[in-house]
N, C-alpha and C positions, 0 to 999 in steps of 0.2 A: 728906395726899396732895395734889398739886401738881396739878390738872387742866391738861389741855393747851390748852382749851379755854375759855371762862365763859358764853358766851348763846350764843344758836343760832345768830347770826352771825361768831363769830371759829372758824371753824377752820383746824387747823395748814395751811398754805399754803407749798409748797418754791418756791423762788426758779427761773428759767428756764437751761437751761442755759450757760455761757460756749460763745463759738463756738471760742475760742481753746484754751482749756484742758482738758486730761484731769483726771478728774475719777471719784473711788471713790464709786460706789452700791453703799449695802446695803437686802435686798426682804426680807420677811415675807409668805409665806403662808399666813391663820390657815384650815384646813380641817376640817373635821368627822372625816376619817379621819388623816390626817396633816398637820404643821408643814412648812414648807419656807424655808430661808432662802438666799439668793444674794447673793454679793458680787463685785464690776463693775466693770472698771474701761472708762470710757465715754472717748473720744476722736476732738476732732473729724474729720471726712472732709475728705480735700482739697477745693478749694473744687469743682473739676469731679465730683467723686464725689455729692455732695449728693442725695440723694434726697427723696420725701414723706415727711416725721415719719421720716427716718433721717439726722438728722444728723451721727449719731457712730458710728463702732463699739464694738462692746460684748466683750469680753471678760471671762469668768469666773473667777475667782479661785480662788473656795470656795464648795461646795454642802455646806449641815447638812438633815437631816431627820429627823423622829423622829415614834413616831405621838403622834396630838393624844390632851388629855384636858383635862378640865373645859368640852369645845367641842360643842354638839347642834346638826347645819343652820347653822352658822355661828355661833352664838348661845352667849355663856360662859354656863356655869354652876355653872362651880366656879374661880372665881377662882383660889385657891393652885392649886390641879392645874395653870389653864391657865398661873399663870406661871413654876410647875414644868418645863412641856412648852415654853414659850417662849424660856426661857433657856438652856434644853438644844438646842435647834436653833440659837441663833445662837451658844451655843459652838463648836458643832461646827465650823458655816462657818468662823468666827474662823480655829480649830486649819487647819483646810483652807488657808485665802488666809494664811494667815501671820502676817492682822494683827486690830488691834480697830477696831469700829464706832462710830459718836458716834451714829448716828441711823438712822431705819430707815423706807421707804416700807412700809405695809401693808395687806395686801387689806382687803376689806369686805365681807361675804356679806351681813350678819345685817341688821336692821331695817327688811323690809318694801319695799325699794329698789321706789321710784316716779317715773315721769316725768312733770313739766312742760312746758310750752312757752308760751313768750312771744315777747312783742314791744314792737319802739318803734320812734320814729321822729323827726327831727331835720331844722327846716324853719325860715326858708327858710336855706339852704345855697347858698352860691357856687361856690369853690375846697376841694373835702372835705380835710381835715385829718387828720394822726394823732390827734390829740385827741380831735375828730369822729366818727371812727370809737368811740373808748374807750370815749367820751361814753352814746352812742347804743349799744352790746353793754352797756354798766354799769347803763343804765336798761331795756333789755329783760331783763337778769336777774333782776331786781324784781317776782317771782314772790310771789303771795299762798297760803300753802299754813299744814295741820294747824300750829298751835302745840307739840308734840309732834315736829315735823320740823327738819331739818338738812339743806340742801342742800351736796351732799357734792361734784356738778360742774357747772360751768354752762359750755355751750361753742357759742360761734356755729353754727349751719349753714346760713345764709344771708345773705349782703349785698345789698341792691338800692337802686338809686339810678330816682327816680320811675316806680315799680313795678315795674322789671327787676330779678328776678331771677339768683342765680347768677354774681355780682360777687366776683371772689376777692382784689383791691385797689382800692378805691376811692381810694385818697388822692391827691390832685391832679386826677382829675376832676369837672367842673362838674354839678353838679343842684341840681333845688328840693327835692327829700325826698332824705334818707337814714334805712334801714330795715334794723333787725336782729331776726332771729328767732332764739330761744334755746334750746337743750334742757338744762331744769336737774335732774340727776336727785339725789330727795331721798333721804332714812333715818332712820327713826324716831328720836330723840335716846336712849331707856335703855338700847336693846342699844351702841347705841355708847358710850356712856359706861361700862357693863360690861365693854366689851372694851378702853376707858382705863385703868381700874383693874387691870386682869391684866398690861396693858403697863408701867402704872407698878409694880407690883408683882415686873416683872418687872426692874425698871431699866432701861428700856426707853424712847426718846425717838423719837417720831413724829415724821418730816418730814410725811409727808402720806397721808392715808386716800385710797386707790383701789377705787371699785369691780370686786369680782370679774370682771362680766361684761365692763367696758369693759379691763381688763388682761388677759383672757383674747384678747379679737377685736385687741387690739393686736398680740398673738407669734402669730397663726393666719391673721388674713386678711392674701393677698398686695395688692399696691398696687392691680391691677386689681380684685378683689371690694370693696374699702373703695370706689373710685373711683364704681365701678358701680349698687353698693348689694350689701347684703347681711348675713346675719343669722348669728353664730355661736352655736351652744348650747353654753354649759360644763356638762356632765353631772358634776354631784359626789359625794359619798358622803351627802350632807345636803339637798343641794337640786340645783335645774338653775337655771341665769341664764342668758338670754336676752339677745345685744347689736346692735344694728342699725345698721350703718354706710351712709352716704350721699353721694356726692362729698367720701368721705375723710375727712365727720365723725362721729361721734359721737352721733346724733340721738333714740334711743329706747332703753330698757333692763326687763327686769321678771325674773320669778320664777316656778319654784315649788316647793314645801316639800317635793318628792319627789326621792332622790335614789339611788344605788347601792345605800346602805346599806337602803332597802327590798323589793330585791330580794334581798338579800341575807339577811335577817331573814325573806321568805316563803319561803325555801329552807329557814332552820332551822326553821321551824314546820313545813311539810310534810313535811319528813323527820324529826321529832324529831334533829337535828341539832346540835352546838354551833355557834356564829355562825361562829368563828374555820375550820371546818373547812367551812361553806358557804361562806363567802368564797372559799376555793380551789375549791371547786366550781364556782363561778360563772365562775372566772377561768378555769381550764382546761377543764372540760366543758361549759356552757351553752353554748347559742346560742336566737338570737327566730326560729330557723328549726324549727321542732319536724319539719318533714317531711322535713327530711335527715338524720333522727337513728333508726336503728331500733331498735327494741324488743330486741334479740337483743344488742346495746352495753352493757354493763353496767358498775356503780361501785361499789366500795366503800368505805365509809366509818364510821367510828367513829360508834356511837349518842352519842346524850346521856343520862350516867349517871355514875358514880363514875367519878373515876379511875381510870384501871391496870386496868379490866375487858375480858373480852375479848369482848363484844357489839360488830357491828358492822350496819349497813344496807345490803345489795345495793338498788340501783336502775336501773332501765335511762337511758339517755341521754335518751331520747324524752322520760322522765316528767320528767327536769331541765330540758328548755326547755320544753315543757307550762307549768309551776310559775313558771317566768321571763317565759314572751311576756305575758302580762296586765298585771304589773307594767310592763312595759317599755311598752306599748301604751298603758295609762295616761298614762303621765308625757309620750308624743310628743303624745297626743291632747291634755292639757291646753296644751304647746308651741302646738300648731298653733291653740288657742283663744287663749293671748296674743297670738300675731301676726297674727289675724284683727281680732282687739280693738283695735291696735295701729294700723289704718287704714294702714296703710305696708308693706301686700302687695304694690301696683304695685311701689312702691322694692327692696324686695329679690329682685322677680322670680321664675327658679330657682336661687337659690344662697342655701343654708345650708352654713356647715360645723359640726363635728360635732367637740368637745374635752371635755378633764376624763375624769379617768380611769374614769368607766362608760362611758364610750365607747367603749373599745375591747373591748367585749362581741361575741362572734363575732354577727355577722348584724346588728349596730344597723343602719349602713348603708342595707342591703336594708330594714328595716322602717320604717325613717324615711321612705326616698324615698316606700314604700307610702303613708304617713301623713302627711307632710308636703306631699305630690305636688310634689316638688321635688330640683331636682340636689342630694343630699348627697355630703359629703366628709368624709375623717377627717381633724382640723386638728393637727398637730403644730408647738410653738415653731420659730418659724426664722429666719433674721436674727442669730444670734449665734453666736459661735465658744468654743472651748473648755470648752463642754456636753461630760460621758462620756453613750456613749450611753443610757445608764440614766434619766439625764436628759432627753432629746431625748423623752419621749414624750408621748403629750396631758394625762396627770398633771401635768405640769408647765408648763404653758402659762399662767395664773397668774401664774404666781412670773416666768415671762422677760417677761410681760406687763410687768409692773410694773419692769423693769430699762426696758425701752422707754419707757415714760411719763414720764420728765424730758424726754423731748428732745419732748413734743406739751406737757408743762405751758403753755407759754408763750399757746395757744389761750384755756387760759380765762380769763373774766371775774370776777372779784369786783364785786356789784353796789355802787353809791354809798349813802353814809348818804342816810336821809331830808332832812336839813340842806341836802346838794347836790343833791335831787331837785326839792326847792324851789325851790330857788335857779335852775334849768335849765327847769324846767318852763313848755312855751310856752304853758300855757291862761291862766297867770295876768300879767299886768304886771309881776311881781319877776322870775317866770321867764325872762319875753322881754330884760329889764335884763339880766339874771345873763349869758344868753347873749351876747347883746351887747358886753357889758364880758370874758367869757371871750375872742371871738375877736378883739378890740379889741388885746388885752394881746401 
């Protein structure tokens, strides 16, 4: 087997988009409940069209989806299943857009997704340089973290030139420091290498691993919430990801290991239920408002027993979001503990939105704002054209995520080997040379 990958510094890294040229992306959404795969074709905007991180328009081809298997909370665990379930959703899309894939961007739920933050700084400095810039983001990505880890994004969110702050080109203006702070968010190395193996298994060739939550806040927040600050929650069937955007970048990310599928699963327990018949329960009767539901509302529903019997369970409506609000109140209250933890509650203000398909649970919303104490909204994909509307819902926010993120790849940094850190490095004599002789050349 052919890893895509060998040390915890080389990961697959997709090239920046052409400005000129149209250009076919295909996305994988690996999901705890369902796959989802999207095929793209991306072209540039006229030069006056241009937007923030919308360089191109996106047009879709062909949508495959199929539900996942060998996948728990994001995490394979049964290889053959998962590249069973893998290779059957990117048929699908194929059969759909007409054509075949060479390679594939793909989400990233699974290994514990952690945020860093660093820094550096590049002195003295005259006339700043593109280089300069490079320089100085390559060496604040040089982040000291778990040997067990794999930093999966490293993405500038701030530039400042002799302590100022919120510099969005410095090249060509004059200072003694230039200063870059970095948010590099990590992933445990054996679930990712798990989920290599299903891909290779699946014949499957990785451009590049996106995390879930930062391709989810890509297709959900509009240009002003990213600008402003602001925090999207993907609610999944396995987990919820948490993504925090800041003057447009990228700046913080976490987790946690509760997702639909557990509310889902306290439905079939308290009703002796099958899963698959609480799922619809969930979808179409729940709600986290248990006081607008009266007792005198009632459901029926097939027990859990042999097949083909004709035992079924009446229950009132009331006692179905009863059974839901707890679960659901859990998973916000743990949300509302990461982003306390998170020190970046000024930054995102009142504005959360709210994606991933537990989301659209009658009443989240309402109970979130309760629990969050903050503007919530329900975030559905938007920015691209030729989604059926089946597609356009926050289930799929993900997968259009990740059709979006060629055209922000260009942001991140790859930090410099240690050889060139040496060599750069102003504490030492070789470092102050190295520098010297770089901006000399």
């Amino acid at each position: 087997m052919n890893f895509l990958f060998r040390n915890s510094t080389d990961m697959p890294r997709m090239n920046p988009l052409s400005p000129r040229r149209a250009q076919i992306v295909s996305v994988l959404d690996i999901g705890s409940e369902k796959m989802s795969c999207m095929i793209a074709r991306l072209r540039p905007r006229p030069e006056g069209e241009v937007l923030r991180d919308r360089t191109h328009t996106v047009e879709v081809l062909g949508v495959g989806h199929q539900r996942s298997r060998g996948v728990k909370s994001g995490t394979v665990t049964n290889i053959e299943e998962a590249a069973i379930a893998i290779r059957a959703t990117v048929e699908a899309a194929e059969a759909a857009a007409g054509l075949s894939v060479g390679s594939l961007i793909v989400s990233l739920t699974a290994g514990r997704l952690k945020s860093y933050r660093g820094s550096a700084s590049l002195n003295p400095v005259t006339a700043i340089t593109q280089s300069d810039v490079a320089f100085v983001e390559s060496q604040a990505a040089r982040i000291r973290f778990e040997p067990n880890r794999l930093a999966l994004h490293s993405v500038p969110f701030d530039l400042s030139i002799d302590g100022e702050g919120g510099i969005e080109n410095p090249v060509g203006m004059t200072a003694g420091t230039l200063s870059a702070d970095m948010h590099v968010l990590t992933a445990e190395e054996t679930p990712l290498r798990n989920l290599e193996a299903a891909l290779n298994e699946a014949h499957i060739e990785v451009e590049a691993f996106v995390a879930t939550p930062y391709a989810s806040a890509l297709a959900t927040l509009v240009e002003d919430e990213a600008a402003m600050g602001s925090a999207a929650i993907d609610m999944g069937s396995g987990t919820t990801t948490i993504a925090i955007f800041h003057n447009g970048r990228f700046v913080y990310a976490d987790q946690v290991a509760i997702g639909g599928s557990h509310i889902t699963m306290d439905l079939a327990r308290g009703l002796s239920i099958h899963p698959a018949d609480a799922e619809r329960l969930k979808v179409v009767n729940a709600s986290t408002l248990p006081h607008l539901a009266h007792e005198d509302e009632t459901i029926t529903v097939p027990s859990l027993g042999e097949a083909g019997n004709d035992e079924s369970v009446t229950v009132s409506r009331a006692t179905v979001c009863k059974i839901v609000k707890p679960r659901v109140e859990e998973i916000l209250e743990l949300v509302r503990d990461r982003l306390n933890a998170s020190n970046l509650g000024h930054v995102i203000g009142k504005r959360v939105v709210l994606t991933g398909g537990a989301s659209q649970l009658s009443g989240l919303p309402d109970t979130a704002r309760a629990i969050l104490q903050r503007n919530v909204r329900l975030g559905r994909p938007v920015g691209i054209s030729g989604l059926a509307t089946a597609h356009k819902s926050p289930a799929f926010s993900a997968a259009v995520g990740l059709l979006i993120y060629p055209q922000v790849v260009h942001r991140e940094t790859v930090a410099t080997s240690s050889i060139a850190q040496r060599m750069f490095d102003q504490s030492t004599r070789a470092g102050r040379f190295g520098t010297w002789l770089r901006r000399s050349i």
